[in-house]
Residue, then its C-alpha position, 0 to 999 in steps of 0.5 A: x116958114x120957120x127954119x128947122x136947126x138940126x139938134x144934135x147929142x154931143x157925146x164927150x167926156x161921157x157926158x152927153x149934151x144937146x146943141x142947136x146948131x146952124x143949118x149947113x153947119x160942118x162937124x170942123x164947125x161943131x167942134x170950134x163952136x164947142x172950143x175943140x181944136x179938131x186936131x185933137x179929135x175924131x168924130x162918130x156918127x152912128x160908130x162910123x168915123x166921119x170927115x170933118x167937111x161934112x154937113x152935120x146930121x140930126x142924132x147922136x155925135x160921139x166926140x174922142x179925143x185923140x192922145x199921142x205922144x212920142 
């Protein structure tokens, strides 16, 4: 039986893209696969901040970078 890797619409930039990932992948795994440094960023998953340790769900991930200074 085939396995079925989750497909996800990576929302960035207001660009939207579609990503085949791994099964078991995490969100901190997402965004080095997409060569994003997960300190410069937030994650949400249906408008819902999500911890990066979390395993990633089918649907739509909206990526924010984040801008601080001093």
């Amino acid at each position: 039986m085939p396995k079925n890797d989750p497909c996800v619409t990576v929302c960035l930039n207001g660009q939207e893209n579609v990503v085949n990932i791994p099964a078991g992948t995490n969100y901190e795994q997402l965004l080095i696969e997409l060569k994003l440094n997960p300190e410069e960023v937030l994650i949400f998953v249906e408008n819902e901040p999500v911890p990066f340790d979390e395993q990633v769900r089918p649907g739509t991930v909206r990526v924010l970078k984040v801008v601080s200074g001093g």
